[in-house]
N, C-alpha and C positions, 0 to 999 in steps of 0.2 A: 504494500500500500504506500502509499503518499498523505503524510500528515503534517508536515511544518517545510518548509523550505526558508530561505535566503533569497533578497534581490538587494544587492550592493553598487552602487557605481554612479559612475555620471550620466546622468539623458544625453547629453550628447554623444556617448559612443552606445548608446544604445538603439539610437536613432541611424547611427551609422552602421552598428552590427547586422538589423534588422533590416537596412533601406526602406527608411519611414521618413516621406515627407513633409508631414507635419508633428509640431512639437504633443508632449502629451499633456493633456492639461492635470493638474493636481498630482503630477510623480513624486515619489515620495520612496524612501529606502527603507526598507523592513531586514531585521535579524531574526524575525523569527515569526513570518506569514502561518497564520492560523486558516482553522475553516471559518465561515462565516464571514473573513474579513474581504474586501475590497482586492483584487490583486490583480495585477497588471496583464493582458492578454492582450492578443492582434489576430483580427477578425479583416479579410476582404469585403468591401462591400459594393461590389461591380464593378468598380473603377480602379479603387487603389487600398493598399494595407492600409488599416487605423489602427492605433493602441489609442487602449483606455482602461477601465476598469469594471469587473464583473463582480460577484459576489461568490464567494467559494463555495461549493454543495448547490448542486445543482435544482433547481428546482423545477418539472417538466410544466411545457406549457396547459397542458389538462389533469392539472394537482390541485386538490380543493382546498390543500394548508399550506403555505410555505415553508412549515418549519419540517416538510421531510429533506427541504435541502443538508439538514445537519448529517442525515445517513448517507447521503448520495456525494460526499466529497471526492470519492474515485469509482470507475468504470472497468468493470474486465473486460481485458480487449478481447476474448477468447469467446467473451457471450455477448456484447454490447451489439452486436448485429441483427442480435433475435428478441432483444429485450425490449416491452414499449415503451421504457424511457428514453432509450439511446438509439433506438435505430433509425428515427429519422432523423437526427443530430448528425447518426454517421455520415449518412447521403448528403447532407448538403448544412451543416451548421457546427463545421470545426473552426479549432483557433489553437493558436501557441498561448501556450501561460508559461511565461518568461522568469527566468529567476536563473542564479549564477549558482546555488547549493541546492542539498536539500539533507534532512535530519533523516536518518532511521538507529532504532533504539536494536543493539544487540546483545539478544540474553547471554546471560553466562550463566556460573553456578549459580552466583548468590543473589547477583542482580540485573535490570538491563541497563546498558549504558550507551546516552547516545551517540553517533557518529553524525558527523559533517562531511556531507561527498560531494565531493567537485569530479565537474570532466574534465581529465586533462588538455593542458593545450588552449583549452577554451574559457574567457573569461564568463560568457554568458550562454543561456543554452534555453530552449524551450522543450517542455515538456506538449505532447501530443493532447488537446484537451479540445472538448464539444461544448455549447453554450447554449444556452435556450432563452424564451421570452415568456416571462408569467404576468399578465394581468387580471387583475379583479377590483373590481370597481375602479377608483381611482387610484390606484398602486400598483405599479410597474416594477418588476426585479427583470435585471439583466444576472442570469447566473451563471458556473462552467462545473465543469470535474475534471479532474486529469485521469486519464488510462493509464492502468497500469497490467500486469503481465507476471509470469515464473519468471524467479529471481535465477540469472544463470553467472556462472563464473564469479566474478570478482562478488558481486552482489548475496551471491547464493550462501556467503558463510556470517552475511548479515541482519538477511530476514527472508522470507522465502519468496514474498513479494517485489514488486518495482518500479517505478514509474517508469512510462514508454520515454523518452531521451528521443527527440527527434534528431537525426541526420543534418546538418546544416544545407546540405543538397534538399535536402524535401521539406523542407519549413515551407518554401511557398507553394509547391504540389498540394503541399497539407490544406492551407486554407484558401487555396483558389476558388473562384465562388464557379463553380460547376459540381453538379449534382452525379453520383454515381450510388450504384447498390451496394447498400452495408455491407454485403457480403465481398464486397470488390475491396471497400475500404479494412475491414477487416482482414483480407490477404496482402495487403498492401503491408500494412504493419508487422507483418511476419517477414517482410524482406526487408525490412531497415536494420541492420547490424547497431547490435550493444558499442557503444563510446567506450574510452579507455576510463577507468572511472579511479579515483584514491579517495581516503579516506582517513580520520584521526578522531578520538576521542573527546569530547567536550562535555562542560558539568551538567549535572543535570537542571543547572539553574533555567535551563532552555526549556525542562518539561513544562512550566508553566506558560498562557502565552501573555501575560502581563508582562515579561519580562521580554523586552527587546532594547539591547545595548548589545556592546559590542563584547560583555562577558559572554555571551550564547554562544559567540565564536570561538573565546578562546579556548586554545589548545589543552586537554590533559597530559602530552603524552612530554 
């Protein structure tokens, strides 16, 4: 799974990383992105990339509560084709949800401890994620989930889960605004190769998400 991540840095090389024409409005840096929060994504929309910001847990557009977005913060990529919350997301309502880390907790004997994983090489990276549109009455949510997958290699001795890691070749295949069968986009995702990924120790002051400084980062090791 996918539950806290990182987005560190300057808008302006993110703006370059990504080839985004316009600025984002209200960017803002997070140590330690929770569900429910605001969190940076880019969505095509006919014409050209936009970043802006969704709300984490998804919440489908024919849900009579929003607060089922708090279960729906990730998507198996393996069923999200057949499922009715994701599979028309797949065909035609993906988006990168950006972020340069991300936390996963790895048990040991006594306790879990969490890790900080970056992709190598890469200062920033998008995770594979779908976004939907909820209205009811007057109140509108923009919300996303990130996909995630079996944890293989480097990942697999940290939790058995993972988030999908897009390819920087397919970031824009990902959210081109052309519609295709979930089950196209689901074979799709099975041919993007795992990033080279590392990893280190950090406190658990990070389990909470009140806490965002830049202890969440620091190192145990």
């Amino acid at each position: 799974m996918c539950g806290r991540y990182t987005l560190l840095g300057d808008q302006l090389e993110l703006l370059d990383e990504f080839a985004l024409e316009q600025p984002i409005d209200d960017f803002h840096e997070s140590y330690n992105v929770a569900p429910g929060q605001q969190v940076l994504a880019i969505i095509h929309d006919g014409k050209r990339k936009r970043a802006g910001y969704l709300r984490w847990g998804l919440v489908p557009s024919w849900a009579d509560d929003p607060k089922i977005g708090y279960k729906m913060i990730n998507a198996r990529s393996e069923t999200a084709h057949v499922k009715p919350s994701f599979k028309q997301l797949m065909a035609k309502r993906r988006c990168l949800i950006i972020a340069d880390s991300f936390y996963e907790w790895k048990q040991t004997d006594k306790e879990k401890i969490p890790q900080r994983i970056q992709v190598e090489n890469r200062k920033f990276f998008a995770f594979a994620g779908l976004w939907d549109k909820w209205t009811q009455g007057d109140e509108t949510l923009f919300t996303c989930t990130i996909l995630t997958k079996d944890s293989h290699g480097f990942m697999k001795d940290i939790h058995h889960r993972m988030p999908i890691i897009l390819p920087k070749h397919a970031e824009d295949e990902w959210v081109q605004p052309v519609q295709f069968a979930p089950s196209q986009v689901s074979e799709l995702l099975k041919q993007f190769e795992d990033p080279t990924l590392t990893a280190y120790p950090v406190s658990t002051y990070v389990n909470s998400a009140k806490n965002n400084d830049q202890q969440c980062i620091a190192s145990l090791a």
